[in-house]
C-alpha positions in Angstrom: -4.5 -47.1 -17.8 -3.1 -43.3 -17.2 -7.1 -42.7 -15.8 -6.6 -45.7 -13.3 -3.2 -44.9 -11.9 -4.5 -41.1 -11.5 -7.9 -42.1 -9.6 -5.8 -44.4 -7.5 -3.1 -41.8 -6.6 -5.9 -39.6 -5.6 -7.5 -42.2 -3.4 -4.2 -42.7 -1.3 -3.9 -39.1 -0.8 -7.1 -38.6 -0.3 -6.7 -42.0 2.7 -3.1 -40.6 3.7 -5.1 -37.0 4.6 -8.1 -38.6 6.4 -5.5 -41.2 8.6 -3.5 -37.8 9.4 -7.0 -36.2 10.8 -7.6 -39.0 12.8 -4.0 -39.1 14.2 -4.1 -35.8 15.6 -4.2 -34.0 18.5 -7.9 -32.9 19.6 -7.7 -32.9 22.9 -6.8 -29.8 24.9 -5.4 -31.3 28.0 -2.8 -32.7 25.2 -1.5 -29.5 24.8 2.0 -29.4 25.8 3.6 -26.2 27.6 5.0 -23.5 25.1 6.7 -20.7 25.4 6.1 -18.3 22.5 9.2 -16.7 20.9 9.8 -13.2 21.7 7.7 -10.3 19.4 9.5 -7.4 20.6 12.7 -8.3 21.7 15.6 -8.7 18.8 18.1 -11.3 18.5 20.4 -9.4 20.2 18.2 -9.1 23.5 17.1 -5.7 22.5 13.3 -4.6 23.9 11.4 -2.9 21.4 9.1 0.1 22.7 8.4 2.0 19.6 6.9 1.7 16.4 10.0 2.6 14.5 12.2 0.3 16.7 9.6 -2.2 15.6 9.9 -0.8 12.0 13.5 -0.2 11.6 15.0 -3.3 14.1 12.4 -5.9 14.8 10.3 -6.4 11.6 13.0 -7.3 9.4 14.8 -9.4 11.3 11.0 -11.5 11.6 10.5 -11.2 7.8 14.2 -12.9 7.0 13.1 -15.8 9.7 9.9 -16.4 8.1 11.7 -16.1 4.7 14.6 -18.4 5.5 12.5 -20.4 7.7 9.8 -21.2 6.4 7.9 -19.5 3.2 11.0 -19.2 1.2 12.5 -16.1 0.2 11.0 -14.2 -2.7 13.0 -13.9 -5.3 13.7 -10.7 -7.2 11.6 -10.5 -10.3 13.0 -7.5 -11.8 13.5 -10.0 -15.2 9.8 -10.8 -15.3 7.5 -8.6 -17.5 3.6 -8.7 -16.8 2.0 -7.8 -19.8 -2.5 -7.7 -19.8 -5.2 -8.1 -22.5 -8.9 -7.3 -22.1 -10.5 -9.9 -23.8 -14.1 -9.1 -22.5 -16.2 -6.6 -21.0 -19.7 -6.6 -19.5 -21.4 -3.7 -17.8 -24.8 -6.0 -17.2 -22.9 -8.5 -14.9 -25.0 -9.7 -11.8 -28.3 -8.5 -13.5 -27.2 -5.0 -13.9 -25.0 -4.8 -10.7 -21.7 -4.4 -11.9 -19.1 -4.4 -14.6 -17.1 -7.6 -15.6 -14.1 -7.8 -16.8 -12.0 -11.0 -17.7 -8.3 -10.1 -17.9 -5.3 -12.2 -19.5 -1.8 -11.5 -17.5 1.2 -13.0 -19.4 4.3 -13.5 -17.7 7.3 -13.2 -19.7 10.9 -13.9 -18.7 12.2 -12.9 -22.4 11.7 -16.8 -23.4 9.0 -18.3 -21.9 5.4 -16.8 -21.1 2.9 -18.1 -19.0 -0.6 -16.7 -18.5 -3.1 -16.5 -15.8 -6.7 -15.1 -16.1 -8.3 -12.8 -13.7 -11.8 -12.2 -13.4 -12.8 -8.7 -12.2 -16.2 -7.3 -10.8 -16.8 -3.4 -10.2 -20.2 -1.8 -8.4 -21.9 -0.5 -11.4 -24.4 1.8 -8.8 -21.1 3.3 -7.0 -19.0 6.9 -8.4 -15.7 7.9 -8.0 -12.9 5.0 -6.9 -14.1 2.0 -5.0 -12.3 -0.2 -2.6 -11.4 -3.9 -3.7 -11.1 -7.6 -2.1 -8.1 -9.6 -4.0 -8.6 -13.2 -3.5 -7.7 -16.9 -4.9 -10.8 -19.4 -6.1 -9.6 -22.6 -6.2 -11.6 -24.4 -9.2 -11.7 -21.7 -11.6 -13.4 -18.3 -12.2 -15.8 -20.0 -13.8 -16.5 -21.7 -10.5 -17.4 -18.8 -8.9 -20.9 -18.0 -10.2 -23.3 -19.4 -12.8 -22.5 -17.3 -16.2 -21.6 -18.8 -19.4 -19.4 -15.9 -20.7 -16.4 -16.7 -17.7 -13.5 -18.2 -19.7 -11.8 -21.3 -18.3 -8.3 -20.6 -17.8 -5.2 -22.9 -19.6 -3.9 -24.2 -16.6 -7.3 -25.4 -15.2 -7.0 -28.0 -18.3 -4.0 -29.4 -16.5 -5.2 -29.8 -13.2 -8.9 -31.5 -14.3 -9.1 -34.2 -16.6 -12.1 -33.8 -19.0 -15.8 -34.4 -17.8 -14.2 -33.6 -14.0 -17.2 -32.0 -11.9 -14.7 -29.0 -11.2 -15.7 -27.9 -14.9 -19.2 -26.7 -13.8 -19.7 -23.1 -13.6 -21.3 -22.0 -10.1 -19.7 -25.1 -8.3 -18.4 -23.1 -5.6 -20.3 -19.8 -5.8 -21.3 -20.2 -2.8 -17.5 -19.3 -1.4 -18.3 -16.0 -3.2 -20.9 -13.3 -1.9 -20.4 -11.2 -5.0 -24.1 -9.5 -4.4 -23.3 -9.2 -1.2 -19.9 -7.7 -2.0 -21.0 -5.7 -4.6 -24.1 -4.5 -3.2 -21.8 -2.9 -0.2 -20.0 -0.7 -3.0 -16.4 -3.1 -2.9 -14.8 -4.3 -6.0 -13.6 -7.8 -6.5 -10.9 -9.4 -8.2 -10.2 -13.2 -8.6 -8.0 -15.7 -10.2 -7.8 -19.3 -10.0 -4.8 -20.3 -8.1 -3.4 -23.1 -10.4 -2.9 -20.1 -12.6 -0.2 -18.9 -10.8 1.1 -22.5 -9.4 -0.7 -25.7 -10.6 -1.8 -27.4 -6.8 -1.1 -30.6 -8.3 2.5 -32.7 -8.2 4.2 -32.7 -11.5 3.2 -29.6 -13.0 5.7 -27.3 -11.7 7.1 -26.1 -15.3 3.4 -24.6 -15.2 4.0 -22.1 -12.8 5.3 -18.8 -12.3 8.2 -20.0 -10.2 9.6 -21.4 -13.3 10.3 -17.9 -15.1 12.1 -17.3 -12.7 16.3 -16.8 -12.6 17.9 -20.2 -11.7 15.0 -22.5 -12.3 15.5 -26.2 -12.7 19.8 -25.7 -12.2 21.3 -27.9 -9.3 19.7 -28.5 -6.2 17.0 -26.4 -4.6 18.6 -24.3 -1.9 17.3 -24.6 1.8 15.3 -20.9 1.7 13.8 -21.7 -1.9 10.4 -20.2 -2.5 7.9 -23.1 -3.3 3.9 -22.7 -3.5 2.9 -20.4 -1.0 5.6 -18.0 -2.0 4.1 -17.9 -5.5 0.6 -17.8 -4.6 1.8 -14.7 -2.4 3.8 -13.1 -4.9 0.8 -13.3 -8.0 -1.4 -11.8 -5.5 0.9 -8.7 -5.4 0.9 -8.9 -9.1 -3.3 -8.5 -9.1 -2.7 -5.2 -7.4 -0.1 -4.2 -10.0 -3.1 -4.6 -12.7 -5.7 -2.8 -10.0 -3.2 0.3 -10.4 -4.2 0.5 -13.8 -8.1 0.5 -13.3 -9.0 3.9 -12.7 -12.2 2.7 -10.8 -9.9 1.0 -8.9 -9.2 2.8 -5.2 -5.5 1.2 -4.8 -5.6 3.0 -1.2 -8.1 0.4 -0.2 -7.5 -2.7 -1.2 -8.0 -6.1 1.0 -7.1 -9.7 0.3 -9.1 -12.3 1.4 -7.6 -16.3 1.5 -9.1 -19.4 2.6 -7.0 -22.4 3.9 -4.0 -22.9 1.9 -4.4 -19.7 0.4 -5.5 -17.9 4.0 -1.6 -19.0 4.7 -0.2 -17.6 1.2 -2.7 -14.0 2.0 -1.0 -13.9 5.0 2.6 -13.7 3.6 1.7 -11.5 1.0 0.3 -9.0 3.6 3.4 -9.6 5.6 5.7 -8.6 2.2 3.3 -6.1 0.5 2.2 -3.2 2.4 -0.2 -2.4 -0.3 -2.7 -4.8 1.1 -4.2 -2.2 4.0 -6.3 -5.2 5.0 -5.5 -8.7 5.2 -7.8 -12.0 6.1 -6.8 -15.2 6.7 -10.4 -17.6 6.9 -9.6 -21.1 8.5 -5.9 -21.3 7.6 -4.4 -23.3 10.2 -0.9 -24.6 10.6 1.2 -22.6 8.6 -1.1 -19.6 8.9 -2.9 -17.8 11.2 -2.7 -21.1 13.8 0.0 -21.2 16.6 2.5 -24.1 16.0 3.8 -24.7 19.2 -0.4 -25.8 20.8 0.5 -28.8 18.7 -3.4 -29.3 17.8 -4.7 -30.3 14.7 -2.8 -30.5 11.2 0.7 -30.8 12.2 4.1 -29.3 10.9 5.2 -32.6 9.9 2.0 -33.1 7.9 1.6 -29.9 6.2 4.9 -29.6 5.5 4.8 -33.1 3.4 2.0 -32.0 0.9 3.2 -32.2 -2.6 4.0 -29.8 -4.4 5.4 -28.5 -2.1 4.0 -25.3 -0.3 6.8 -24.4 2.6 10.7 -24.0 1.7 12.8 -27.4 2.3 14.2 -25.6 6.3 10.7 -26.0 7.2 11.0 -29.7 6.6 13.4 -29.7 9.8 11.0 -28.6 12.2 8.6 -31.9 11.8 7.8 -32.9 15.1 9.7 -30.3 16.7 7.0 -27.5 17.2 8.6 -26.4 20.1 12.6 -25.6 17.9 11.1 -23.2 15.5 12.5 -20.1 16.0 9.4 -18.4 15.1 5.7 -18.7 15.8 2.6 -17.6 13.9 1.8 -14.5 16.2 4.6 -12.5 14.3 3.7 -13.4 11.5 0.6 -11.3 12.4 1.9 -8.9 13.4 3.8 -8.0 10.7 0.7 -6.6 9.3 0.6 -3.7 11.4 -0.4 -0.6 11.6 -2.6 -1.9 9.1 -6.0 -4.1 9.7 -5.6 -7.8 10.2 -8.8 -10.3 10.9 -8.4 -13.9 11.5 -12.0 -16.3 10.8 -12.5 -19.7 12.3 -15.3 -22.4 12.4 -16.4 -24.8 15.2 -16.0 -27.8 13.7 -12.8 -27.2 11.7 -10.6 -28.3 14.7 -7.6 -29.4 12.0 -7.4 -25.8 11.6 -7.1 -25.2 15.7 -9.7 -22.4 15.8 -8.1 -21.8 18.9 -4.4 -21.7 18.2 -5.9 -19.3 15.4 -7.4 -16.6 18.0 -4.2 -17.0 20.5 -1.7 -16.0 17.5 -4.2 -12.7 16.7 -4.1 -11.8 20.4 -0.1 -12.6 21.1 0.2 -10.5 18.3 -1.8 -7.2 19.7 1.5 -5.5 21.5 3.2 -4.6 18.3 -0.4 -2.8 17.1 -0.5 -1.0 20.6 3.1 0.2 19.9 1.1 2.1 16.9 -1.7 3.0 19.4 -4.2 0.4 17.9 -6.6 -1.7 19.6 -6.0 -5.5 18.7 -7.4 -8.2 21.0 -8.4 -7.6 24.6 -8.7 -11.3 26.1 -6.8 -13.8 25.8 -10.7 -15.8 26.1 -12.2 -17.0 22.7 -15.1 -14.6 22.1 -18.8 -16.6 21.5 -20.0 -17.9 18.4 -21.0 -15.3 16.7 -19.9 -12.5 18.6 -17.2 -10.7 16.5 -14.7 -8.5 17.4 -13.9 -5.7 15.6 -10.5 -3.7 16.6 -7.5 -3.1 14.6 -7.0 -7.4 15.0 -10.6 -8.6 14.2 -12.0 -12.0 14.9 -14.7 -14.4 14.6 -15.9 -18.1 15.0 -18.5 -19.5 13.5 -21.0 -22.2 13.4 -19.8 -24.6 11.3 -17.4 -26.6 8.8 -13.8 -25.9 6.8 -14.9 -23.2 4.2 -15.9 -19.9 3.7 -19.4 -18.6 4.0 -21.8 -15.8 3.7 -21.8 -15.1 7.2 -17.4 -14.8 6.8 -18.4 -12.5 3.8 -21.0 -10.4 5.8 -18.5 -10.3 8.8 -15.8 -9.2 5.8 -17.4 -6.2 4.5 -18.5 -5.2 8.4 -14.8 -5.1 9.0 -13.4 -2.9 6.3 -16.4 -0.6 6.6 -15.2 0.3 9.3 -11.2 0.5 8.4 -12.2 1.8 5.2 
């Protein structure tokens, strides 16, 4: 009976998501009007014309919105202890190419512990230091390429009943280039995102957020950090571990999210200025899309996904695009002076491949108070054709997902940032 009423609560979300597809806005001419909210003028009408003004004035007054307003404000963790145990090693990974290593984090708050397992890959061909990519998979390390020594992580046993076609290794290896990755002397580091917060309503005790100060007592507060605030945080946390790889160059590190997790890389790079590259690959409302085009998956849509990924203020902006006090584009920005590239593909229109390239280019006039390049044109470039400044960007042929070409395009970029 428990198998029946999960199959058919999967089926009505799985309908519920489709109707919302279908009931969006795909047209263009149905665009309203917008106008963008200032990036460089403060909330007290001041113009910004420096870095440090941006820096010291404007930045963290766009941080506090986006925390208040939206993502939910990290709370401090300074009662959470991150302790890590090798439990294997393999220089022969990818036929030779590279070193794995499968690592256990437990979190700790002094009573309860939680774990997460990462799954790390280093050039075996490259000396000295090496830079990294950080990034989320989102059905397991094991789904990311066909060996039979990747360990399934606890939490994956509570997200995918047993016999589940999630539990095959390689499922989704093509979402990760590793030879390609490894081949250009980079690093990777992954870990499966229920680890850090079960996707999946009713496992919230699961995540990380539950260690936390507060937990569980009284009613959540309006600014309280849900999904995406998580997923963003354990990301930091993978860099914490990278410091203690001496291989590991921790002045070169990237993170790289697709969809809901291209929204929770972009948050992270907007809190942690360790990540000196960040990449958001077809992440739509909520990430790297501009709200106010109205075009494609909707506030009031993405913000009604459970569990919940946005704090309970962004609930107030359903169908009012046009109130928030804050748009994607600084969001962006708050990545600068360091390297931001934003991915799209043709046929993901609920993503608003469109939307996605405006926010990077509204966002280019904090980068040129730094003397960067961002975007030039407010005109899409080609298929194909990307662009490679400070802001990079590309479109591709194609679906909702992340490619070899996105990889290739990837590695292109912080070759030449790093």
């Amino acid at each position: 009976m428990q198998t029946n009423v999960t199959v058919l609560f999967l089926a009505l979300l799985v309908s519920c998501s489709l109707q919302a597809q279908q009931d969006a806005n795909y047209e263009e001419s149905k665009v309203p009007d917008y106008v963008l909210p200032e990036l460089l003028v403060t909330s007290k009408g001041k113009t910004i014309a420096s870095a440090r003004q941006w820096e010291e004035l404007r930045r963290p007054e766009l941080l506090e919105l986006f925390a208040s307003q939206m993502y939910g404000r990290t709370p401090d963790d300074a009662g959470i202890t991150v302790r890590y145990e090798l439990l294997t090693e393999n220089p022969s990974a990818l036929g030779g190419k590279a070193t794995s290593k499968q690592v256990k984090f437990i979190f700790s708050n002094g009573e309860k512990e939680l774990e997460a397992l990462l799954l790390l890959l280093i050039p075996n061909g490259s000396t000295g230091k090496v830079p990294v990519f950080v990034g989320y998979n989102y059905k397991g390390n094991h789904s990311t390429l066909s060996d039979s020594t990747i360990l399934y992580s606890k939490n994956f046993a509570l997200v995918r009943e047993p016999g589940h076609p999630d539990w095959q290794r390689g499922g989704q290896a093509s979402r990760w280039s590793y030879d390609d990755i490894i081949g250009r002397g980079y690093a990777v580091a992954t870990l499966c995102y229920h680890d850090i917060f079960p996707d999946k309503p009713g496992f919230k005790d699961h995540s990380v957020v539950s260690l936390f100060k507060g937990y569980g007592k009284g009613p959540e507060a309006s600014d309280e950090w849900q999904a995406i605030g998580a997923w963003a945080w354990g990301s930091s946390r993978i860099v914490d571990y990278l410091a203690t790889e001496p291989r590991i160059d921790t002045g070169k590190i990237a993170i790289m999210g697709h969809s809901r997790q291209g929204k929770a890389a972009l948050w992270a790079g907007a809190q942690d200025t360790r990540f000196k590259i960040v990449i958001s690959n077809d992440s739509g409302e909520g990430g790297a899309a501009l709200s106010r085009r109205e075009y494609g998956e909707s506030i009031e849509r993405v913000s009604s996904i459970q569990p919940a990924w946005f704090c309970p203020a962004f609930n107030q902006y359903r169908g009012k695009e046009q109130e928030r006090p804050i748009d994607q584009h600084q969001l962006i920005a708050l990545m600068a002076p360091r390297a931001v590239y934003v991915a799209s593909a043709v046929e993901d229109r609920w993503a608003d491949p469109k939307g996605e390239y405006l926010a990077a280019y509204h966002a280019s006039p904090v980068y040129r108070l730094y003397g960067l390049r961002g975007l030039d044109s407010d005109e899409m470039p080609g298929i194909h054709e990307p662009v490679m400044n400070d802001i990079g960007y590309h479109i591709r042929e194609g679906v909702h997902d992340v490619t070899r070409y996105d990889w290739l395009r990837f590695l292109d970029f912080a070759d030449q940032h790093f």
